[in-house]
N, C-alpha and C positions, 0 to 999 in steps of 0.2 A: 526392702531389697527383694530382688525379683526369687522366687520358688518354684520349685518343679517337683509334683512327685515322682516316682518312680516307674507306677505304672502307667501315670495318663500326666502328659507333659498340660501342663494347662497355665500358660502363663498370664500372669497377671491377676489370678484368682488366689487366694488361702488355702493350701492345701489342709488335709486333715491331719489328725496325731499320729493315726495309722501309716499314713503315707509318709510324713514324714520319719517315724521310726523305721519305715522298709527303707527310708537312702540313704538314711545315715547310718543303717546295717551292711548299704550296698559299697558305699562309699569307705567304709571302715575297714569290712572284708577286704577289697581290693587293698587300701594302704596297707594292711598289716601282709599281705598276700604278699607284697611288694617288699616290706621289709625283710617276710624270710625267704626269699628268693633271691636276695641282693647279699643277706647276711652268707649265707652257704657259697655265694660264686666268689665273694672275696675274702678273703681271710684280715687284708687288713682294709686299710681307706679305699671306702670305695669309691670309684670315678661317676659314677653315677647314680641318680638316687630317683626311681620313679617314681616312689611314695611322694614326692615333691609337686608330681605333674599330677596326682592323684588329688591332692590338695588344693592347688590351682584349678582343676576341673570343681571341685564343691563347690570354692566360691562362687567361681563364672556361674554357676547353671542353679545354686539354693542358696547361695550368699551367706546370711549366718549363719540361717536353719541346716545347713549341712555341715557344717564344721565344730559340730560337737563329735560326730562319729571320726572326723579325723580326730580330735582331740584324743580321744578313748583309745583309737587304734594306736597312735604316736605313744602314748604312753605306757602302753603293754607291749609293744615292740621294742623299744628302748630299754624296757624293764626286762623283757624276754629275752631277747635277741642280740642287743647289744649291751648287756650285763651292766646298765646302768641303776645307781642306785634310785630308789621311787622317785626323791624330792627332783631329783635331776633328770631324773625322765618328767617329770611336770614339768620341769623348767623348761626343758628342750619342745617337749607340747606346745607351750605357749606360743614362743618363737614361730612353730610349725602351723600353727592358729591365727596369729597375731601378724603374720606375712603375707599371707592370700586373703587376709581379710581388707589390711589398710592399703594392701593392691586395687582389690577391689574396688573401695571407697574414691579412690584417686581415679582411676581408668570410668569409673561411670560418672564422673566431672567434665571426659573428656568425649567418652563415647555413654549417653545414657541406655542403649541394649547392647550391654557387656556381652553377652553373647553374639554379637555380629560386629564384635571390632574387629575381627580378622577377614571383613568385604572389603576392606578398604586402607589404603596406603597410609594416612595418618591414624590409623584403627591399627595396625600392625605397629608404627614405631611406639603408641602410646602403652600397648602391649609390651612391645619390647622395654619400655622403661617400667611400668609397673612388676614386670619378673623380675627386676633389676631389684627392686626396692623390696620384694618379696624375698628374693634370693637371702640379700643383705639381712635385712631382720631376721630372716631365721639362722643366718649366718652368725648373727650376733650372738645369738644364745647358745645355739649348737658349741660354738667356739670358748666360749666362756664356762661353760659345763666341761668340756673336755680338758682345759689348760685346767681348769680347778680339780679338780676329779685325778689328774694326770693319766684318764687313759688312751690320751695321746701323746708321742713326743714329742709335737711340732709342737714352732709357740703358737700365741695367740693370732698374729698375722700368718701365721704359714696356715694355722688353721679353719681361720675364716676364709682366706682365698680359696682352699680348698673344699669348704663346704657351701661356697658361694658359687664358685662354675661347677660344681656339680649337680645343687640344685638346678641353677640357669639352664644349664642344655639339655636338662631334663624336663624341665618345660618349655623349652619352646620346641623339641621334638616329638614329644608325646600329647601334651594338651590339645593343641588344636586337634590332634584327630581323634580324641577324645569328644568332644565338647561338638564335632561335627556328626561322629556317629550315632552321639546322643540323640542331638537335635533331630537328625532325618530315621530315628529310630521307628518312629510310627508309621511314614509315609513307603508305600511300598516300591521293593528292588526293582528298580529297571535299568539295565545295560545302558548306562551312556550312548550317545550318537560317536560313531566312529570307535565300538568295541576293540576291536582288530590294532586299532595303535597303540590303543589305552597297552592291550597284550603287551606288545610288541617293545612299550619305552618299560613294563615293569618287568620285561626278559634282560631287558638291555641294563636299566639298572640291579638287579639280583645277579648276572653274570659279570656288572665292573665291579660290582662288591665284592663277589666270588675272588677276581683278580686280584683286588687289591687289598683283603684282610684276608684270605684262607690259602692262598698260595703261599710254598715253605720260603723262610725267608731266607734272603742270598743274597748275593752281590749283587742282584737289579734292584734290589731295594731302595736305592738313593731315586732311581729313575722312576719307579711303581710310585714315592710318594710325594714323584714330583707332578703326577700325574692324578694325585687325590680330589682336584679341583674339578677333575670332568667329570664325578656322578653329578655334578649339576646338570648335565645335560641335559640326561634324559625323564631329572625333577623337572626342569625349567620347560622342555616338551609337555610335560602334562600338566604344570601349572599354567599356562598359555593354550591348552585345548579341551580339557576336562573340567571337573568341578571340582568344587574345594575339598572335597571328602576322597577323590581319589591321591590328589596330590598329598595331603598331611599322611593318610595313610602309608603310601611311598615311601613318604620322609621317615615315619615310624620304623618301617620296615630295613631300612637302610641302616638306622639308629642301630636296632636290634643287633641285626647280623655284624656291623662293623664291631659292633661291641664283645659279641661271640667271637668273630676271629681272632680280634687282640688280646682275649683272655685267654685263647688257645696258643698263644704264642706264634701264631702264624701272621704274614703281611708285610704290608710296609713299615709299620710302626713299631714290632719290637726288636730294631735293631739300631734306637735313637732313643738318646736319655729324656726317663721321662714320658715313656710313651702315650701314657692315658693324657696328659697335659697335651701334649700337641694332636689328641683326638677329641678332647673338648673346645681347642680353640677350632676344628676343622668342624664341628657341630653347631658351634656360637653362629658360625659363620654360612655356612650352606643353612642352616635354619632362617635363619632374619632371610637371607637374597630369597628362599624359595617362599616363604611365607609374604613377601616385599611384593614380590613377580604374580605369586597365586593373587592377591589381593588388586594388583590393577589388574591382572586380566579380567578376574570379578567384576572390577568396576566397569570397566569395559566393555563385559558381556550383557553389564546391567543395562547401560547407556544403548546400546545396541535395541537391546531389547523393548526399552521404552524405543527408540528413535522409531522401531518395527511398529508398536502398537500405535504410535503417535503417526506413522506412514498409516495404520490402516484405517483406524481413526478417521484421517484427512481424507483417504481416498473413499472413506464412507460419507464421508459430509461432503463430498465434491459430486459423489452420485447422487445423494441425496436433495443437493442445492443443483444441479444441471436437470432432475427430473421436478424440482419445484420449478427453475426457471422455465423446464419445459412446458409444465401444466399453466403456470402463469402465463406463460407466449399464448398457448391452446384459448383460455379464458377472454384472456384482452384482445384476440382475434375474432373471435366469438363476441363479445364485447363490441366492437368496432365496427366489426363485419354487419351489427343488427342496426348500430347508430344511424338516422338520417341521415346525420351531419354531416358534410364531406369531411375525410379526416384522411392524411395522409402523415407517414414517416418517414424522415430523410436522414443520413446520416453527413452530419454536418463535415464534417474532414473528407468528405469525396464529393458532398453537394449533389448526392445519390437519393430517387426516392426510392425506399424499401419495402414499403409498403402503403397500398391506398383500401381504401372500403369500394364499398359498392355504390355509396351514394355519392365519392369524391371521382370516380370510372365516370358515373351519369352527368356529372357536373363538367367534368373536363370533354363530355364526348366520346373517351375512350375506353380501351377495354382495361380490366386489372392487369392482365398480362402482360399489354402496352406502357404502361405506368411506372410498371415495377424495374428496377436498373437503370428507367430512366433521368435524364439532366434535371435537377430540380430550377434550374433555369429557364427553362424551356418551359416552364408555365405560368411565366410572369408577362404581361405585355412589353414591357422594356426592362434589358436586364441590368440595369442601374439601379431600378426601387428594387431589386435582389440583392445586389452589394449593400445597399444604403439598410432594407432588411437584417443581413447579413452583421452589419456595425452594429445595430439597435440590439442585437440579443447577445452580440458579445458584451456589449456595457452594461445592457440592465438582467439577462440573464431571460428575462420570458417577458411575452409581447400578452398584450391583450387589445383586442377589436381594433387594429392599426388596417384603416383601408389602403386597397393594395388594387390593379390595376392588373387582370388575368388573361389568361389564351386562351380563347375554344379551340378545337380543334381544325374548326372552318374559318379559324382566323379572327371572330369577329372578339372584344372586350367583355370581360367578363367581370363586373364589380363586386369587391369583398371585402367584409369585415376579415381578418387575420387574427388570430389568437393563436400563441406558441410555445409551449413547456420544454423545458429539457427533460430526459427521460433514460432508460436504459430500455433497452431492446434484443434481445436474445443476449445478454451481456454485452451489449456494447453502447456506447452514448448515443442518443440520438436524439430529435427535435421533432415531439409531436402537433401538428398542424391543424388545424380546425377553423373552416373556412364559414361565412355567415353570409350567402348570399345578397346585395341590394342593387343588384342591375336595375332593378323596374325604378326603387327611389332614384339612383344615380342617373339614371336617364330622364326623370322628370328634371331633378334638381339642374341636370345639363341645358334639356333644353326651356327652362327658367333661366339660367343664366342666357342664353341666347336670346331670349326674346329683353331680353334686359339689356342686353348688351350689343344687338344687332336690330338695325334698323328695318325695319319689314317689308318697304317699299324700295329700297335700294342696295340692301344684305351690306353694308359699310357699317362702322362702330356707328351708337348714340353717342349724343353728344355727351352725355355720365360717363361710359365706356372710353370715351378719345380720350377726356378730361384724364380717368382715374389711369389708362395706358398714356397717355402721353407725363404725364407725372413721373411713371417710373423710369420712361424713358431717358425725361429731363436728368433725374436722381443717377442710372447710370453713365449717362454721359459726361457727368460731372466727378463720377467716381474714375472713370476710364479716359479725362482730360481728353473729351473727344467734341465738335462741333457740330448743331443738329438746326436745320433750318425749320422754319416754319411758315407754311403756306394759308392764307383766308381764301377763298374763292368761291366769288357770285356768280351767277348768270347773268347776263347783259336783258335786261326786260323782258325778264322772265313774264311778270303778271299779264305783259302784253299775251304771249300767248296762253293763259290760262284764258283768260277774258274772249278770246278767239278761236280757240280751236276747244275749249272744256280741260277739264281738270284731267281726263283719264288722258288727253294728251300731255299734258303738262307733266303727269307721272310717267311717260314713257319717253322723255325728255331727261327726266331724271334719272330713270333707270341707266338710260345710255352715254350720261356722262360718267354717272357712277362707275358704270363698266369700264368706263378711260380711264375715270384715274386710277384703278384698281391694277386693270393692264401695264399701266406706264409705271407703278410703283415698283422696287427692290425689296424682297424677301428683308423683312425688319422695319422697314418703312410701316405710318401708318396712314390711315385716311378714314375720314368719317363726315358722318352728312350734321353739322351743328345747328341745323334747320332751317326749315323752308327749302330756298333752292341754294343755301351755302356751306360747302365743304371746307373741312379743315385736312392738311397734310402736316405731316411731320417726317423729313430726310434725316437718316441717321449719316455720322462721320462724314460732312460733306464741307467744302472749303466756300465760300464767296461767290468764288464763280462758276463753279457745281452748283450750287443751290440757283444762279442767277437762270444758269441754262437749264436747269431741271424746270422752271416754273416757264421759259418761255415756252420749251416745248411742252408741257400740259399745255397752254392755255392754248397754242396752234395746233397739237392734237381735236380737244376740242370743238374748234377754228373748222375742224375738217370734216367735221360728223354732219352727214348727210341724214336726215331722217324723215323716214314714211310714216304720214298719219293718215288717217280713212280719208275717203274724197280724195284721192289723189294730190293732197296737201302735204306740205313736207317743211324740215325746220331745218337753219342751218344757227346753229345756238354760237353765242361766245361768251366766255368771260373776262371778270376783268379783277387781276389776283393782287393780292397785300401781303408781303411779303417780310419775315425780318431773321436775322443770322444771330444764334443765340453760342456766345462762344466759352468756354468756361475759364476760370478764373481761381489762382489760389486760395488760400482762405482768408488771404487779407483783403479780399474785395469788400468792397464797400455794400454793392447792391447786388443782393440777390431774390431778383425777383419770380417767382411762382409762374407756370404756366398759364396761369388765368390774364397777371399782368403781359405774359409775352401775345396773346391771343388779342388784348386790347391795344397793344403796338401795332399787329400787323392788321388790325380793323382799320388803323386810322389810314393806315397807306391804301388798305382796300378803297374808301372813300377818295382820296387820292387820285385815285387812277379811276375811278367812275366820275369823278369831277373836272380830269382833264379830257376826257373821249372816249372811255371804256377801250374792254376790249387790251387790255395792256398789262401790265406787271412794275409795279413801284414796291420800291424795299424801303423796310426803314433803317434808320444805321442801328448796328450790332448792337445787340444788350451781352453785356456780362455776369454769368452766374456762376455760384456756387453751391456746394454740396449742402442741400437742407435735407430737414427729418423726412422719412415718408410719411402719407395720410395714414388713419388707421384705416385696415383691412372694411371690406364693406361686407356684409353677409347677406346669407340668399334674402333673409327676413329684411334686410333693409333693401335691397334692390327690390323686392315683390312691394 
């Protein structure tokens, strides 16, 4: 059990023999102090017994080690004072011993620093029940020595009730501010905040005391002690704004004086039978409420108190983490600022850039200060691979080397690997961006596809290129139940004019049909040179006889080209086309043939029509297709 010496509170330590003989010298004095000052003010039973609250204070603050000196003291005062014989002043000791001890034992069950059960509202009832249990026990004995003894004339229940609320409201009046003055005895005086009220509620209380126990008593007496209930007031005022130690003192003080007036015969109380009786129940009662009220406002004050350190606390780790955010912003800009890289910062919820480097300013052409606030839109060549961008990082979270299709500032393409993290950025989310320039590869790989793909001598697809576009073409039209014609088309004796006029004329012969059909064609349409001097078309969504007229007038376009060769030599060229209407079909069609077989239908009509007279257009009848697989993709390696 917890120990305290007397002169140096040290708890939790063994004090020494010395120290403990000075408290339980201290503790003895006071109880015996108490009993001849209690024995001389009453002549018979007295209503109050502060030796009680003296006893309760030993436990609370030395536990056993101090209740030998109440022991000693109980027994010479009983022997002394109340003319009891030895054996029964020991007996009555025990009880006095044996009550604030198994108080004790019980209340540090519920509260283990018995000393600080009165901070707190379940610390206060459990309090109030262990007095209860102390009261009792020593009640027991007290009560039992005096019906034996006969030097009382009450029985045994009149005599234990009465030496049961006398103990009681003598400890819960006097201890705690006992056990409080103790504890802050080392720490030094200082005036409360808001000295001036503290005054003012312990005037207010010492003047309703004044009223209502030393004024002579008289006919307002019924009314004064119907009015005994408002020295709560000005407890309740300083249990709700002071500390603990002012308020039990109050309460002390209140105790004292009301107890003085009624034994002077003045007040409200002695002109009702009984009067000590209905001044321990008005004690039981304003004790527990002001000890109840002192004890949450403690808590209260506690709560406050932490919530304060824990405010500043937070507002230190809020400056501390806003001046780390800041040093980290300063570094990573620094950081950034030195990287080649282009690198820029967007904040994804405004599609805002926030920040670019110096190398991502060089790369776009513009300045840092141009950059910044600006649309992150606005520096993509088409703002659709931004959306499609946009989708990719919401689903997988961060991009890496995704090429991406950019703006200079003069307009022209700018090609890039993309790489992109999510991030925080002055505390807020953002998308760090990191650009890997490959304009010079993307513009070989470009024009490798062109030269793969584009015929050199008449800028029209190769025949690779028409085959692998007219495939996809066929593939859509068949998804989009739409009809696509298909055009062959020779020159009418072509090699006569190679043979005649040389080949550089025969290529500007070519050239300039080329140019016709290129002119006569519709956006979607294709046309390509499938070699020598014969062209392939393909009409997208066209009906019968749309396709029949689309091909006559090519071939009288044609028909009409006047053309200059050196020597004042000139060609008037024609052709003679094979034609066939390719229409699509559900998926219960039987035949679904391939553009290669539709290219060898409309050969056969090309012949056709060079075997009736040239110079003409024969179709073959309609083929029906359906939806097949596409070819695999061809790569730059396999077109090179």
């Amino acid at each position: 059990m917890q120990t305290l010496p007397v002169k140096a509170i040290t708890l939790g330590f063994p004090p020494s023999t010395a120290s403990l003989v000075q408290a339980n010298l201290l503790v003895g004095s006071f109880y015996l102090l108490f009993v001849a000052l209690i024995s001389q003010a009453f002549s018979g039973v007295a209503p109050v017994w502060p030796s009680a609250a003296v006893a309760m204070f030993a436990a609370i603050m030395g536990g056993w080690r101090w209740l030998p000196g109440i022991a000693i003291a109980s027994w010479i005062g009983n022997a002394l004072f109340m003319a009891m014989p030895s054996v029964w002043s020991l007996w009555i000791s025990l009880g006095n011993v044996l009550g604030p001890w198994i108080a004790i034992l019980i209340l540090r069950r519920a509260i283990p620093d018995v000393s600080s059960a009165l901070e707190s509202g379940r610390g206060v009832i459990w309090f109030g029940v262990c007095v209860a249990v102390s009261a009792a026990i020593s009640a027991g004995f007290g009560a039992t020595a005096a019906v034996v003894n006969a030097t009382s004339k009450l029985s045994f229940n009149d005599a234990f009730f009465t030496w049961f609320v006398c103990d009681l409201n003598s400890v819960l009046m006097l201890t705690p501010a006992f056990v409080h003055w103790w504890k802050d005895s080392r720490a030094p005086f200082k005036w409360p905040h808001g000295a001036l009220d503290l005054w003012l509620a312990s005037t207010t209380l010492i003047i309703m005391t004044a009223l209502l126990f030393f004024m002579p008593a008289n006919s307002t007496a019924p009314m004064m002690r119907a009015g005994t209930f408002l020295i709560l007031l000005p407890l309740l005022w300083v249990a709700l704004r002071f500390p603990q130690r002012s308020t039990f003192t109050l309460l002390s003080i209140f105790f004292v004086l009301s107890l003085i007036g009624t034994g002077m015969g003045q007040g409200a109380m002695t002109q009702i039978h009984e009067p000590y009786t209905r001044l321990q129940i008005l004690f039981i009662t304003v004790g527990m409420v002001t000890l109840l009220v002192s004890a949450m406002s403690f808590e209260r004050r506690r709560v406050l108190e932490t919530l304060n350190i824990s405010y500043a606390e937070l507002e230190e780790r809020v400056v501390e983490r806003t001046q780390q955010l800041r040093d980290n912003l300063i570094n990573l800009e620094m950081l950034l600022d030195n990287v080649p890289v282009p690198m820029v910062i967007t904040r994804p919820d405004q599609s805002l850039v926030i920040y670019a480097n110096l190398a991502a300013a060089d790369y776009f052409g513009l300045s840092i200060a141009h950059m910044v606030d600006s649309s992150s839109v606005s520096y993509f060549h088409r703002p659709e691979d931004f959306k499609a961008l946009e989708k990719i990082l919401e689903k997988e979270g961060s991009l890496s080397s995704h090429e991406v299709a950019l703006r200079h500032r003069d307009g022209h393409t700018l090609w890039a690997l993309l790489s992109a993290v999510p991030s925080r950025y002055n505390d807020i989310p953002v998308m760090m961006l990191a650009f890997q320039d490959i304009s010079p590869v993307k513009q070989r790989e470009i024009q490798l596809e062109h030269l793969v793909s584009t015929d050199a001598l008449t800028g029209l697809a190769t025949r690779r290129h028409f085959m692998q576009r007219g495939t996809e073409m066929l593939l859509t039209a068949a998804r989009n139940k739409q009809t696509l014609a298909l055009f062959i088309l020779d020159l009418d004796h072509f090699k006569i004019i190679n043979d005649t006029y040389g080949h550089p004329a025969g290529d500007v012969v070519l050239r300039r049909v080329a140019e016709t059909c290129r002119s006569s064609l519709r956006p979607g349409d294709l046309c390509g040179r499938l070699g020598g001097e014969e062209f392939g078309v393909i009409l997208i969504n066209v009906n019968q006889e749309a396709a029949h007229r689309g091909a006559e007038r090519l071939r009288r376009l044609i028909g009409q080209l006047f053309i200059q060769l050196d020597g004042d030599h000139h060609v008037n060229p024609s052709a003679s086309i094979g034609g066939v209407l390719l229409l699509p079909s559900d998926m219960a069609a039987t035949s679904s043939p391939n553009l290669e077989e539709a290219i060898i239908a409309a050969d056969k009509t090309l012949y056709r029509a060079k075997n009736t007279g040239r110079n003409r257009v024969v179709f073959a009848p309609p083929i029906v297709f359906k939806h097949t697989s596409p070819p695999p993709a061809t790569t730059t390696e396999e077109k090179i």
